[in-house]
C-alpha positions in Angstrom: 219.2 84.0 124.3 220.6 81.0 122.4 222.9 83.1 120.7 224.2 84.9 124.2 224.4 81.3 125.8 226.6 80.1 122.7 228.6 83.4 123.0 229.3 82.7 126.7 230.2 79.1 126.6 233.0 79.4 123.4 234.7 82.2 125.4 235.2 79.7 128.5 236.5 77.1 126.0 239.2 79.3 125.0 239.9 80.4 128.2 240.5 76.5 129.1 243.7 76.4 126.8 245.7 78.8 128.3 249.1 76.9 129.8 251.8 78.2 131.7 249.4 80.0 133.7 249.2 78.4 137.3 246.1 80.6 138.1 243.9 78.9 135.7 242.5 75.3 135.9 242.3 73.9 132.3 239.6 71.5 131.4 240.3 68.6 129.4 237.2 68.5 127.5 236.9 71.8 127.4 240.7 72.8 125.7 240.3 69.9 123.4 237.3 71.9 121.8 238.7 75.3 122.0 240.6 75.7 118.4 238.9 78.6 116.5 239.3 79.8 112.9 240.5 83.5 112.7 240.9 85.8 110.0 243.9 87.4 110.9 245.4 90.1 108.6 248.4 88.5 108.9 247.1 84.9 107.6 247.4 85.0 104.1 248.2 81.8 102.7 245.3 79.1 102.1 245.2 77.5 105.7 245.2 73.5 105.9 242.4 72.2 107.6 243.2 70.7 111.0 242.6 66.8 111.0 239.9 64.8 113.8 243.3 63.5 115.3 245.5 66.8 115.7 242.6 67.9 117.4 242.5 65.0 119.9 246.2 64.8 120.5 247.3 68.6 120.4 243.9 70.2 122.3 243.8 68.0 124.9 244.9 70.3 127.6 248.5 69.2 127.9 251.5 69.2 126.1 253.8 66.7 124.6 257.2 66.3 126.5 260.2 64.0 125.0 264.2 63.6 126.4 266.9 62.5 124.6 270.4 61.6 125.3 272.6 64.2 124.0 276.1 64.1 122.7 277.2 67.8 121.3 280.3 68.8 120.0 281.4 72.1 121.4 285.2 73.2 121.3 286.4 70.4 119.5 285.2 67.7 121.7 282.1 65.4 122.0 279.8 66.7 125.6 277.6 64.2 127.0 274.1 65.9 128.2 270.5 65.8 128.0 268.1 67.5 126.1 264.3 67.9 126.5 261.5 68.7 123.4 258.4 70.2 125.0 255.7 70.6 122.1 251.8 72.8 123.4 249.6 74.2 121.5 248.8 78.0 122.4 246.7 81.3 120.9 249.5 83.8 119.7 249.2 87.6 118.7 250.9 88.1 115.4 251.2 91.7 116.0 253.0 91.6 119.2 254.3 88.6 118.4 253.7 87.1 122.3 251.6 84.5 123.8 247.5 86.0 123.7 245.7 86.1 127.2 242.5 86.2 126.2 240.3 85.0 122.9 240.5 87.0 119.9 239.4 87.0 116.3 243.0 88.0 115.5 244.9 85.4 117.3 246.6 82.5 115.5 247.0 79.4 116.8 250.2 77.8 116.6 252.1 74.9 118.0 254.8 75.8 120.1 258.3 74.3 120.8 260.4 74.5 123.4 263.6 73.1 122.9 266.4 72.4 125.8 269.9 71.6 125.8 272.2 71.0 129.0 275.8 69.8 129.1 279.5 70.3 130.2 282.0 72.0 128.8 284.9 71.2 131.4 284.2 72.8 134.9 281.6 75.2 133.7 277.8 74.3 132.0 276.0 75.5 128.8 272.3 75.9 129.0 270.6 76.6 125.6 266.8 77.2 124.8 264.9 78.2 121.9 261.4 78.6 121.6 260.0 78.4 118.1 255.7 79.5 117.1 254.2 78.0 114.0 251.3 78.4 113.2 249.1 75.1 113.5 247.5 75.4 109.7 251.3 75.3 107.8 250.4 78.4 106.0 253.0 80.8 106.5 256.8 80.8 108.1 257.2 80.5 111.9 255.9 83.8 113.5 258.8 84.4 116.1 261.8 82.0 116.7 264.1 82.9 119.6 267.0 81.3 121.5 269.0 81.9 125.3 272.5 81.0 126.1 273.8 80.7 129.5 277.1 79.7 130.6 279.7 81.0 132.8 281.2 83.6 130.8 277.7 85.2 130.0 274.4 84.9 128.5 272.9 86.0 124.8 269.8 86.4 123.6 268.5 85.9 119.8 265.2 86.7 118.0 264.0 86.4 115.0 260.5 88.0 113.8 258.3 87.1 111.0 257.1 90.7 109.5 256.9 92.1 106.6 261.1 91.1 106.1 262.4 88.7 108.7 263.3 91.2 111.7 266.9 89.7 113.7 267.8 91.0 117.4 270.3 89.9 119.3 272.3 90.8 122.3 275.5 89.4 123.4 278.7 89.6 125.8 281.2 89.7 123.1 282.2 93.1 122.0 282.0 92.2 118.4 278.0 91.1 118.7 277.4 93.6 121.8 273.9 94.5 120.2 272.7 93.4 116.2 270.1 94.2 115.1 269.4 93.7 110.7 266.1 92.5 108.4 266.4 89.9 105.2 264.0 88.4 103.0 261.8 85.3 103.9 263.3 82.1 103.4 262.6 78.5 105.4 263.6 78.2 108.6 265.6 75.2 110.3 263.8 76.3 113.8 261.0 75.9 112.2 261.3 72.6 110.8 260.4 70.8 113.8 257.2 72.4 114.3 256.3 71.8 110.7 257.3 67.9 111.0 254.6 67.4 113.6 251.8 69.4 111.8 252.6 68.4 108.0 255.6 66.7 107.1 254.8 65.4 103.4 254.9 69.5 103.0 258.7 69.8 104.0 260.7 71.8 101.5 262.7 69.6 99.0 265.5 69.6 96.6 267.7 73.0 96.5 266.2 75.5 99.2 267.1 78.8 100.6 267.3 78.4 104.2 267.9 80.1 107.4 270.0 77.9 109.8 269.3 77.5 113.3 269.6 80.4 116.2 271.7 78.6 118.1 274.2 77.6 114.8 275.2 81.2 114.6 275.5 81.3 118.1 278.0 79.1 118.5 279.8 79.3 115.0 279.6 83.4 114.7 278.5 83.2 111.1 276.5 86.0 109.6 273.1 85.8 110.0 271.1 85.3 106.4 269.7 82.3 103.9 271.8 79.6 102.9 271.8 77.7 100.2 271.2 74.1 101.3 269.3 71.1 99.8 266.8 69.2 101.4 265.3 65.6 101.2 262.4 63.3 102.8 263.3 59.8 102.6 261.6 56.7 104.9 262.7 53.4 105.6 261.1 50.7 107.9 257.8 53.3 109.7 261.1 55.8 110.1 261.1 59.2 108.0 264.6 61.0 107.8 264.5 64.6 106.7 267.7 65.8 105.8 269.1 69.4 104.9 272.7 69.8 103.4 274.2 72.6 103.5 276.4 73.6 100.3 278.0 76.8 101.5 279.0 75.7 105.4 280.2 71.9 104.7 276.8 70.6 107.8 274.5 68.7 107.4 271.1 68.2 109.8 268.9 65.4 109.6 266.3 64.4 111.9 264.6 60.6 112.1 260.5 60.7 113.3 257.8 58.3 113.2 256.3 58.0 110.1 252.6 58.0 111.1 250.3 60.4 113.5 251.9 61.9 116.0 255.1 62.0 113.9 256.9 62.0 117.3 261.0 63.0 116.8 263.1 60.2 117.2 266.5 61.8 117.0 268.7 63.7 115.1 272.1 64.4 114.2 273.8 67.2 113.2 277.3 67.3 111.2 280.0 70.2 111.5 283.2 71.2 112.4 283.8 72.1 116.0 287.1 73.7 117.6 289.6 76.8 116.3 292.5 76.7 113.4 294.4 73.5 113.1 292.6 72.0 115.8 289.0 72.4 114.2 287.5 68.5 113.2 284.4 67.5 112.1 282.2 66.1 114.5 278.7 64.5 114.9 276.1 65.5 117.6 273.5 63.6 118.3 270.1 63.1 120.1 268.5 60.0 120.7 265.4 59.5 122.4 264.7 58.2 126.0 260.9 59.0 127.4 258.0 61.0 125.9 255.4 62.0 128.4 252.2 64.3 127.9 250.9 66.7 130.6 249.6 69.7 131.7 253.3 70.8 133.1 252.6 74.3 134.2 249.9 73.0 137.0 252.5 70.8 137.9 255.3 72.8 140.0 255.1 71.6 143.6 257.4 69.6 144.7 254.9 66.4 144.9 255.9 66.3 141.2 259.3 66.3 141.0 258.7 62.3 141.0 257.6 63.0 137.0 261.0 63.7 136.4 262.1 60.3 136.5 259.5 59.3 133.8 261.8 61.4 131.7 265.1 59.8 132.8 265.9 63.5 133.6 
């Protein structure tokens, strides 16, 4: 009877993590309890154990929201915007490769991210997302990394699939990249390097790395979609950690500044290219820098009694 009892009460604490799902009241005791080991097929790396404190912080039934001020080069000119971080912890299928709805043995947990960018580009806007899963015990590559464009001359869509080869799909507007679809071998992931900076970040590759830039890079610079040789480096300076990635074969460079202690909460970044066409084409610097980070349970939160929490984000 024990055994049915204990049965009964772990499958309502799993239930009580599942976000974005309005029809479901999440307890805050109850999701902060709800991580579960799995053996999934697909987990084959030696998982690291998940600390007292990422317990408390990421399964507390909400998730982690940060905006920055955004200046992003596009066309050969500097764009003031916003963008927004949102970081939650969810149960994913790593066959499917979607969010899970209900508790399984073969579910991985990962930590999410949600990352937003809004801005001007003359008369007409650019929206961009991507959504990135990792999983929450740094033992293998991001499961699924994919990105949206919107702007007035049409949308695209981007994913990229961790199988048994990295699996690319995209669909576009443009005649020339109507509908691609290719695999490559595993290499790191820049989508992915945000995720892993929250979980792990002494474990961020260093030195000379094959590395997959981000979606939204090839988006907007049309390059082929494979590894590049880069090299990466972890340096800290007054409680602020840099991680930087040059890369050798595209003249940019990323680097991204975050607290150097528990949360490791991103501080900014900055991101160095060339922007614009032919003779016209400079080298700029984007930018984010950090305005508000607030944690919540968002998804419960879409009445319009809460549009209020908007302005604790400077949005």
């Amino acid at each position: 009877m024990k055994f049915r009892f204990g049965t009964i009460l772990f499958t309502l604490l799993i239930l009580g993590t599942q976000a974005c799902n309005t029809d479901r009241k999440t307890d805050k005791t109850l999701a902060m309890n709800a991580e579960k080991e799995t053996d999934s097929p697909i987990q084959k790396n030696t998982k690291r154990p998940l600390s007292k404190e990422f317990k408390e912080y990421w399964y507390a039934g909400d998730a982690e929201i940060t905006s920055y001020e955004l200046e992003q080069a596009r066309y050969g000119e500097l764009r003031k915007g916003s963008s927004v971080l949102i970081y939650v912890t969810e149960p994913f299928l790593p066959e499917l490769q979607v969010k899970a709805d209900r508790p399984s043995t073969t579910n991985v947990p990962v930590l999410k991210l949600n990352k937003t960018k809004k801005y001007l580009t003359g008369i007409y806007p650019y929206s961009i997302m991507s959504s990135t899963f990792y999983p929450v015990h740094d033992n293998q590559h991001a499961l699924k990394s994919s990105l949206s464009v919107q702007e007035w001359c049409g949308h695209v869509y981007a994913q990229l699939n961790n199988r048994e080869k990295f699996e690319f799909t995209s669909h576009s507007y443009f005649e020339g990249e109507a509908d691609e679809k290719l695999t490559f071998e595993k290499a790191h992931l820049e989508n992915e390097l945000w995720n892993r900076i929250r979980i792990h970040p002494e474990g961020l590759p260093q030195g000379d790395i094959s590395i997959v830039p981000s979606l939204e890079y090839f988006r907007v610079q049309h390059r082929p979609v494979q590894p590049y040789a880069a090299k990466a480096s972890l340096s800290s300076e007054n409680g602020i950690n840099t991680y930087m990635v040059e890369y050798t074969e595209t003249n940019r460079k990323l680097s991204i500044q975050f607290e150097s202690n528990f949360p490791y909460q991103i501080l900014g970044w900055e991101e160095e290219f060339q922007s614009g066409y032919g003779p016209k084409a400079k080298t700029f610097t984007s930018k984010g820098t950090k305005l508000k980070t607030l944690k919540t349970p968002y998804w419960r939160q879409n009445g319009n009694e809460f549009i209020g929490l908007r302005d604790s984000l400077a949005l």
